[in-house]
C-alpha positions as CSV (number, residue, x, y, z in Angstrom):
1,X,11.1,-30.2,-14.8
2,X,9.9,-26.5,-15.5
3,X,8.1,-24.8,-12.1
4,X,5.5,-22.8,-13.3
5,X,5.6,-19.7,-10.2
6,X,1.8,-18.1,-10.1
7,X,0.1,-15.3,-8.5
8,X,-0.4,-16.1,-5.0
9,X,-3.5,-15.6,-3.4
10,X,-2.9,-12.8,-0.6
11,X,-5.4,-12.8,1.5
12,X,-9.4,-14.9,1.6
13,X,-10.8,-11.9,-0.2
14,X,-8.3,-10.6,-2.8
15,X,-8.8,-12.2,-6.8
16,X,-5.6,-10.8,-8.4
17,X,-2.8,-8.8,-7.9
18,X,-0.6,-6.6,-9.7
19,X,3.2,-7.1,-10.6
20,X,5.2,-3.5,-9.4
21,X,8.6,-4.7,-10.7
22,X,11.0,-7.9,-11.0
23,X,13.5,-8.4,-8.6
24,X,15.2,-11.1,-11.3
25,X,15.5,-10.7,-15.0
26,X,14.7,-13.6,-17.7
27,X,18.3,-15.7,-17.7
28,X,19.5,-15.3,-13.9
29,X,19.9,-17.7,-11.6
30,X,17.5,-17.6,-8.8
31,X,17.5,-19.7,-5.5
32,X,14.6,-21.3,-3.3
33,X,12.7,-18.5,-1.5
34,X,14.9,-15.9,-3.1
35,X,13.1,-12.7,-4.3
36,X,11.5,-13.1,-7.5
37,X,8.8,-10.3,-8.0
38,X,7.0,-7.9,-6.2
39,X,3.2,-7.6,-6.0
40,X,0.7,-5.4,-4.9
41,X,-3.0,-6.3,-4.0
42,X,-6.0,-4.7,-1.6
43,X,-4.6,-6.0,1.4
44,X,-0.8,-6.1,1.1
45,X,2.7,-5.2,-1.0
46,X,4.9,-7.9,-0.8
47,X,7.9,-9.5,-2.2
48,X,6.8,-12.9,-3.6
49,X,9.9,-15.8,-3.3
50,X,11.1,-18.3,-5.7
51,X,8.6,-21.6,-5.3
52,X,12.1,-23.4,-6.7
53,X,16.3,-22.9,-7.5
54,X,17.2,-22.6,-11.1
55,X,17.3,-20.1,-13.7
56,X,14.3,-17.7,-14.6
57,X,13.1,-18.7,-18.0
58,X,10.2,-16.9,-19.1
59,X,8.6,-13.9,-17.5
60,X,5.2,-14.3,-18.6
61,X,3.2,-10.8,-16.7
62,X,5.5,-7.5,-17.0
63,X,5.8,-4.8,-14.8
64,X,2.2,-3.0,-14.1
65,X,-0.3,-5.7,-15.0
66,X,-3.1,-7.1,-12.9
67,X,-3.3,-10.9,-13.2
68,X,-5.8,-13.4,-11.4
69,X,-4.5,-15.7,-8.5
70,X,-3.4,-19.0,-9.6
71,X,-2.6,-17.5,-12.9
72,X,1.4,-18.6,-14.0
73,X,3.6,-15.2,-14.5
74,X,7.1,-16.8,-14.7
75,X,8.6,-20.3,-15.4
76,X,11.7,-22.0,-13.6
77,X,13.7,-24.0,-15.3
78,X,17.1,-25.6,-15.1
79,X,19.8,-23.5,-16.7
80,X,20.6,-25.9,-19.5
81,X,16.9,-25.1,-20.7
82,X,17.2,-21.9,-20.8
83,X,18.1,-21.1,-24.3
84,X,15.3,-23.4,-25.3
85,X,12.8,-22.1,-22.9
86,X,13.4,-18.9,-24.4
87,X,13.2,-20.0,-28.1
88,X,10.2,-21.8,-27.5
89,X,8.9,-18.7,-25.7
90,X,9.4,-16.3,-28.7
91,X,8.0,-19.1,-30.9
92,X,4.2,-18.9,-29.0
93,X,4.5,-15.4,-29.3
94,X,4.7,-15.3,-33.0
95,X,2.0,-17.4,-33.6
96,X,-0.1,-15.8,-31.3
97,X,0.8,-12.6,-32.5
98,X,-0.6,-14.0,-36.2
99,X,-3.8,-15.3,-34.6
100,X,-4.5,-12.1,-33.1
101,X,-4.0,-9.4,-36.1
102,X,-7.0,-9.1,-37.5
103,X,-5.5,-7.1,-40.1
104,X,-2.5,-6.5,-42.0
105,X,0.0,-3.7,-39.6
106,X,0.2,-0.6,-40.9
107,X,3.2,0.1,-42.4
108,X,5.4,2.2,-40.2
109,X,6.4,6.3,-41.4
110,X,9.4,6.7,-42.7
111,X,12.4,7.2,-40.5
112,X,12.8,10.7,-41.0
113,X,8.9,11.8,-40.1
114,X,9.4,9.2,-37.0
115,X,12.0,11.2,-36.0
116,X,10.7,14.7,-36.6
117,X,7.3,13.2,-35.2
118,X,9.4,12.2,-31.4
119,X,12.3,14.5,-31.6
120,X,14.7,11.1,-32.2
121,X,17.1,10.0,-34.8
122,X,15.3,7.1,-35.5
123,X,14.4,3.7,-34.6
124,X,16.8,1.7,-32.6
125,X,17.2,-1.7,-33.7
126,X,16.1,-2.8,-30.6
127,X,12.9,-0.9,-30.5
128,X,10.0,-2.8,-28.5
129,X,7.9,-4.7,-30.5
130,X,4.6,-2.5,-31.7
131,X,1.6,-3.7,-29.1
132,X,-0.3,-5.7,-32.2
133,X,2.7,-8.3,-32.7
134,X,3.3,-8.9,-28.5
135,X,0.3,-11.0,-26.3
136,X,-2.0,-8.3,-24.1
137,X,-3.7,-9.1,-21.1
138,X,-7.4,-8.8,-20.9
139,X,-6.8,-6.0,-18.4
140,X,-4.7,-3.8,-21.0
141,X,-7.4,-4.8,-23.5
142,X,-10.4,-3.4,-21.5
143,X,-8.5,-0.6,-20.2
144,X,-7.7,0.7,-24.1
145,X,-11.4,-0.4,-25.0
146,X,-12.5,2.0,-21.9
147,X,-10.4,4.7,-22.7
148,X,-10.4,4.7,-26.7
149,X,-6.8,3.9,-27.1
150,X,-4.7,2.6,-30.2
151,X,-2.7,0.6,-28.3
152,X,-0.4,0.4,-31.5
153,X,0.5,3.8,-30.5
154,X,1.3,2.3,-26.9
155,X,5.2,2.1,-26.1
156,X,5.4,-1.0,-24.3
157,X,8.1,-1.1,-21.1
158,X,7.2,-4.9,-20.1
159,X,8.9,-8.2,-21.0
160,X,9.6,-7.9,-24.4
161,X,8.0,-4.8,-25.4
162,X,5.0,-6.0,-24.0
163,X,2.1,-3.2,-23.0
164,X,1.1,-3.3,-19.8
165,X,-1.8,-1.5,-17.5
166,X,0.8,1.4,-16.8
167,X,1.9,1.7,-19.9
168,X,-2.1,2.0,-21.0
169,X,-2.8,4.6,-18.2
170,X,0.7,6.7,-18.7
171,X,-0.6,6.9,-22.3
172,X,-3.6,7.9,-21.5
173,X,-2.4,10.9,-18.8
174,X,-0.4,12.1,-21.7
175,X,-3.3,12.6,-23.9
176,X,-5.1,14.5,-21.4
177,X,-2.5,16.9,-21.0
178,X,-1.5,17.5,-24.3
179,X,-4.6,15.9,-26.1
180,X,-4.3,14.8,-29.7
181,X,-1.5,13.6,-31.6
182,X,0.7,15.3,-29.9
183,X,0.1,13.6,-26.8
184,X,-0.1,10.5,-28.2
185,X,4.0,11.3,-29.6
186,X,4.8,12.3,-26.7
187,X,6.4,10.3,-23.3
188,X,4.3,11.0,-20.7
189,X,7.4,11.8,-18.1
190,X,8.2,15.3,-20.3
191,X,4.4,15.6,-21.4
192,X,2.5,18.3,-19.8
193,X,2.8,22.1,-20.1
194,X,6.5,23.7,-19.2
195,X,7.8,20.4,-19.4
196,X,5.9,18.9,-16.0
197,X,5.9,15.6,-15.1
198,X,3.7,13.5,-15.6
199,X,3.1,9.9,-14.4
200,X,0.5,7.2,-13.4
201,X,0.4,6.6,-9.9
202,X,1.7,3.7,-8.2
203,X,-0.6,0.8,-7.5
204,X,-0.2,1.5,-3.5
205,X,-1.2,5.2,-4.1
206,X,-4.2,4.3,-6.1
207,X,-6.3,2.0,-3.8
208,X,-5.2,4.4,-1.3
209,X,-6.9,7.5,-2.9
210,X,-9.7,4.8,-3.4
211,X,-10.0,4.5,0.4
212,X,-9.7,7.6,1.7
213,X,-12.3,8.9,-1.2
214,X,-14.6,5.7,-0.2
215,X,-14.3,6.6,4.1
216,X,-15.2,10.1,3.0
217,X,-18.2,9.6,1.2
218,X,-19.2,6.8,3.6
219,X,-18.6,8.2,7.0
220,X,-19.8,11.6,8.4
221,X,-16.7,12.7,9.9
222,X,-16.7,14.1,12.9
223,X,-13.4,14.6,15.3
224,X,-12.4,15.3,19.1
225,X,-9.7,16.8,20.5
226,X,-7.7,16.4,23.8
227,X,-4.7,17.2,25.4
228,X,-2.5,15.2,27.7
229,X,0.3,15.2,29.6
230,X,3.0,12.8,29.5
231,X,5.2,13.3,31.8
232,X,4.1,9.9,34.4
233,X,4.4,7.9,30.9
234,X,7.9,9.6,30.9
235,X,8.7,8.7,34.1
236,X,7.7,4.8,33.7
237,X,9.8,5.1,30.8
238,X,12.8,6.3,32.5
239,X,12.7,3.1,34.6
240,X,13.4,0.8,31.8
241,X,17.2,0.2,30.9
242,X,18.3,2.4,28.2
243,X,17.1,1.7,24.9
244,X,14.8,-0.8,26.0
245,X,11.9,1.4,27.2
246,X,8.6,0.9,25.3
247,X,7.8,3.9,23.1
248,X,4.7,6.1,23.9
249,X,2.7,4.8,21.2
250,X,2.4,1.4,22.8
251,X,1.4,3.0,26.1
252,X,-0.7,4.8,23.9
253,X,-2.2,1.5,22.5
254,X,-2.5,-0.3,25.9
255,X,-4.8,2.8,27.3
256,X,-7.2,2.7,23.9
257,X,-7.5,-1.1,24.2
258,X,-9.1,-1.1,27.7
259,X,-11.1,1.9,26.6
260,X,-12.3,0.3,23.6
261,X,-13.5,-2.7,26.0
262,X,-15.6,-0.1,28.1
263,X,-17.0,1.4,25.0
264,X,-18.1,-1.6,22.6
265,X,-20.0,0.9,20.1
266,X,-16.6,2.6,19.1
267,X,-15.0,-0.6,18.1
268,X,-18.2,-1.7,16.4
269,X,-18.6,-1.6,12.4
270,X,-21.8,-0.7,10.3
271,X,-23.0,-3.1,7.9
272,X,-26.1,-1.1,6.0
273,X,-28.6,-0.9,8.8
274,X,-26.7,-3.1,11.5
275,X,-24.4,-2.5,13.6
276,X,-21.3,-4.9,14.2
277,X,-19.9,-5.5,17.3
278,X,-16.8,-6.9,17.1
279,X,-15.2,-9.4,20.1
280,X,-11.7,-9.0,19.8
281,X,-9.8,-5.8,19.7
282,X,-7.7,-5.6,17.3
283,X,-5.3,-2.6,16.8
284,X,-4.5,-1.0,13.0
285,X,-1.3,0.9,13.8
286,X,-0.4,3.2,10.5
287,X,2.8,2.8,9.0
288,X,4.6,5.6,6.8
289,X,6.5,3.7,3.8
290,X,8.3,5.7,1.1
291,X,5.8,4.6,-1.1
292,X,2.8,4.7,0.7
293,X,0.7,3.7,3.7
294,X,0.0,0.8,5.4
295,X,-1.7,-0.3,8.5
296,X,-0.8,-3.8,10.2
297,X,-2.6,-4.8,13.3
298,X,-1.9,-5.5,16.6
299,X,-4.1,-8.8,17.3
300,X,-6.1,-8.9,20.8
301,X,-4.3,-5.7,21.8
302,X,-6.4,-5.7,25.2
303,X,-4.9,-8.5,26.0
304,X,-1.1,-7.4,25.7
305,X,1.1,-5.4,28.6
306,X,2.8,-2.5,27.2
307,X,5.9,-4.4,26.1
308,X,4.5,-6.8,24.1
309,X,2.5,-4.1,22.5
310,X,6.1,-1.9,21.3
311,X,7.5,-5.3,20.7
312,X,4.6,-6.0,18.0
313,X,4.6,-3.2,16.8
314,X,8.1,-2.7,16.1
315,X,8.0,-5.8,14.3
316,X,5.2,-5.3,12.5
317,X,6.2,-2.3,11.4
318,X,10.1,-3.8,9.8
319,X,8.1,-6.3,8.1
320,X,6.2,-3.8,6.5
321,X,8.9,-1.6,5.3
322,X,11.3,-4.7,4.2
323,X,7.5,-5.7,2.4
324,X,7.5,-9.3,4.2
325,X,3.8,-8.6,5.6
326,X,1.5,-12.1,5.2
327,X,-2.0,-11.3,4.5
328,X,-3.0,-11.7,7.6
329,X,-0.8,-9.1,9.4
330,X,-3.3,-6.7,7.6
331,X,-6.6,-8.0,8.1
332,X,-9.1,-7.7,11.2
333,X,-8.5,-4.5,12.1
334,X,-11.1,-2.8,14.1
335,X,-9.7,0.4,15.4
336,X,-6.8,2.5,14.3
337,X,-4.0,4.7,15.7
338,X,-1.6,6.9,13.1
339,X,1.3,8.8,15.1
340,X,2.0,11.6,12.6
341,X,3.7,13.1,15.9
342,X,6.6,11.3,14.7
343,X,7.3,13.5,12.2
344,X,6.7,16.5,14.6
345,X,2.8,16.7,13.4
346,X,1.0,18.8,16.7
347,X,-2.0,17.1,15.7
348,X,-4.4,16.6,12.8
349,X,-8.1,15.2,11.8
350,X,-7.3,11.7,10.5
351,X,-9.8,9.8,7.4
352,X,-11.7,6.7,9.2
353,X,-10.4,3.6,7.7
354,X,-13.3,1.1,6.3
355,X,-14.8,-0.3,8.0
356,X,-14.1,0.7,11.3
357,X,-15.9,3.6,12.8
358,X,-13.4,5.5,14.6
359,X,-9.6,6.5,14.1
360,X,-6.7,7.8,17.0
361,X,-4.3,10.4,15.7
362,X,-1.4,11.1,18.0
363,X,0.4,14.2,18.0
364,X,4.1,14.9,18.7
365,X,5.0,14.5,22.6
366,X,6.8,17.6,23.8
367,X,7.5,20.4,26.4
368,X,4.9,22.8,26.8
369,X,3.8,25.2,29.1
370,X,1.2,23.9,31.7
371,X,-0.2,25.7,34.9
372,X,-0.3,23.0,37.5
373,X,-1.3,24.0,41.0
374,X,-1.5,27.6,39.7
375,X,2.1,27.4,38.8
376,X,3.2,27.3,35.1
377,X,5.6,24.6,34.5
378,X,7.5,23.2,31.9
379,X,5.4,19.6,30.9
380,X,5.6,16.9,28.2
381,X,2.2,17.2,26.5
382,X,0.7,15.8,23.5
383,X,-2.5,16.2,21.0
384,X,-4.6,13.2,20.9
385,X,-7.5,13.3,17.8
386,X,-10.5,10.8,17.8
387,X,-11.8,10.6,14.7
388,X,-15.7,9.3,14.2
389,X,-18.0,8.3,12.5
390,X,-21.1,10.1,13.5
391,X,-23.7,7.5,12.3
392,X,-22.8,5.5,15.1
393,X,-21.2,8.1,17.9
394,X,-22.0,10.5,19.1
395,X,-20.1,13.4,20.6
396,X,-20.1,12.2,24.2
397,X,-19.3,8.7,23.3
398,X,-16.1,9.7,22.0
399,X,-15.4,12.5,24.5
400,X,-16.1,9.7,27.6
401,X,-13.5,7.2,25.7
402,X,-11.2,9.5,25.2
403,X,-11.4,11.1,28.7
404,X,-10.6,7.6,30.0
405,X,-7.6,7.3,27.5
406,X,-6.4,10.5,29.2
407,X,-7.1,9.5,32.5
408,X,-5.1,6.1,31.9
409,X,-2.2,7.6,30.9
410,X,-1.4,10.4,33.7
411,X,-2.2,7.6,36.3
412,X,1.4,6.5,37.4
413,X,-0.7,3.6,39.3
414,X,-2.7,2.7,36.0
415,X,1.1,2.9,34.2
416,X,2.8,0.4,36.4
417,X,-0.2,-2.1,36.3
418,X,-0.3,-1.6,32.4
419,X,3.2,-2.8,32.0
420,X,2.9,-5.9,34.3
421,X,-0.3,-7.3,32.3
């Protein structure tokens, strides 16, 4: 029998997701808990597996739209169906496609003004279907309803020639650069003036401007700055076989936890008038993807010696670049760190993330000169940024917790306890 593969649900709060690509075409062979398609949703991007072995028959959401969960976007079938799957497939279309026009099509230019209208020879014989004969989502539907767009003008890149939310909002970038007909004739990768570029952005990128716009108008930003030295954390380091010596960042992480314990406020939340203090302390640790950002968490972090902090860490952080994060790798956060010193960053003023109240930035660990006992020296120092939200704290709050972070982590005696428990 047919398995019908749906939408999963990632995560308590997220209602739909969107398809980024498919890792398997309509006709291949696809085993158990193989890679099938690729989702993005508020919480998480992921790889979604095969629910079943057999051959992918019907891919019934393209590339770019947002379905609910639960809702079917492919079928598995056997591979002697197929042929008939697919058949039966462009059968439903047709007749939905004859339910749907309202009207007769318009009967398409002539060749030659198509051509001189795109700058090509002509239709291919294996144009895309125009957007009135292929099935539309409800999403692509309000989306050209919102934005006033003829969505028989729409080139559609999905399954089939299908128009999906990307093909809608590509469309629509297109127009705004070049407006008018022209804009409508023209692909939106070589629309723009001098030939730019232009292209929607990726789902990723777009709830992330969402955030960061959201923290910005929510939070009244305000940021701390201190800087420490490194060289006892060094030191503890160097007593750890080679290659298997935590990184800073989990010291790091260890010395925030316990200070987040001694200061409840800045690993508190607001909800409208109310203020949320939260029990466990649970680490967000940013992670730079080529395609975006994410932030896992570290779960009871105050709770965890240094090596089972770089060891969750680490892992968290290849799950989320090979995209095998669960829902609930992301969720709970209630403080962040982001290391842009791994990129050789000196330091910077890092966005809050929702809900939290408070953000860690690290800067790049290095030699500097230091005067110690009225000597300069050669030291490994290091930026560390506190980001908060001054609703809640206030200036000395922050200043006290991240004095003890400092404190924590040029103690050689605080160091060695850190690592046993």
């Amino acid at each position: 029998m047919p398995t019908d593969v749906l939408m999963p649900q990632m995560g308590e709060s997220i209602a739909e997701g969107t398809i980024v690509r498919w890792i398997k075409n309509v006709g291949e062979p696809v085993d158990r808990d193989e890679p099938l398609f690729e989702i993005s949703t508020d919480k998480v991007d992921a790889e979604v597996p095969a629910p079943a072995g057999g051959v992918l028959v019907q891919i019934r959401a393209g590339a770019g739209e947002t379905v609910p969960v639960n809702s079917v976007v492919a079928v598995i079938g056997a591979a002697g169906e197929a042929v008939a799957a697919r058949e039966a497939v462009a059968a439903g279309e047709a007749a939905v496609a004859g339910e749907e026009a309202a009207a007769p099509a318009t009967p398409p230019p002539p060749a030659s003004t198509e051509a001189s209208r795109v700058g090509a020879p002509g239709p291919a014989a294996d144009a895309p279907a125009p957007a009135s004969r292929v099935r539309l989502s409800p999403v692509v539907r309000r989306l050209a309803a919102e934005h006033g767009v003829d969505l028989s003008a729409v080139t559609g890149t999905g399954e089939g020639g299908r128009v999906s939310k990307a093909d809608v909002l590509a469309h629509v970038a297109a127009r705004g650069q070049a407006g008018g007909a022209v804009a409508d004739a023209t692909p939106p990768e070589t629309s723009g003036a001098a030939g730019a570029r232009v292209e929607p952005m990726s789902v990723m990128r777009r709830r992330i401007a969402e955030h960061m716009v959201e923290s910005r108008r929510t939070s009244a930003h305000v940021h701390t700055l201190f800087e420490v030295d490194f060289s006892a954390v060094a030191a503890a380091r160097a007593g750890h076989p080679e290659g298997a010596a935590p990184g800073y960042l989990a010291y790091i992480a260890r010395a925030v936890s316990e200070a987040l314990a001694a200061t409840p406020v800045v690993n508190a939340s607001v909800d409208g008038e109310n203020v949320v203090y939260h029990q466990r302390i649970n680490l967000g640790i940013a992670v730079a993807l080529d395609r975006g950002l994410i932030v896992p968490v570290v779960k009871d972090a105050d709770r965890l010696a240094v090596g089972a902090i770089d060891a969750a860490v680490k892992d968290l952080a290849a799950r989320a670049r090979a995209k095998q994060l669960a829902p609930e790798d992301v969720e709970g956060g209630t403080f962040t760190i982001t290391n842009p010193g791994g990129f050789g960053s000196l330091l910077g003023m890092p966005i809050i993330n929702q809900p939290q109240v408070a953000i860690l930035g690290v800067g790049a660990v290095e030699p500097r000169p230091a005067v110690v006992d009225g000597a300069v020296v050669p030291r490994l120092r290091a930026f560390l940024t506190l980001g908060f939200d001054h609703r809640l704290i206030d200036g000395a709050v922050a200043d006290r917790l991240l004095a003890q972070v400092k404190a924590a982590l040029e103690d050689p005696r605080w160091l060695e306890a850190a690592a046993r428990s």
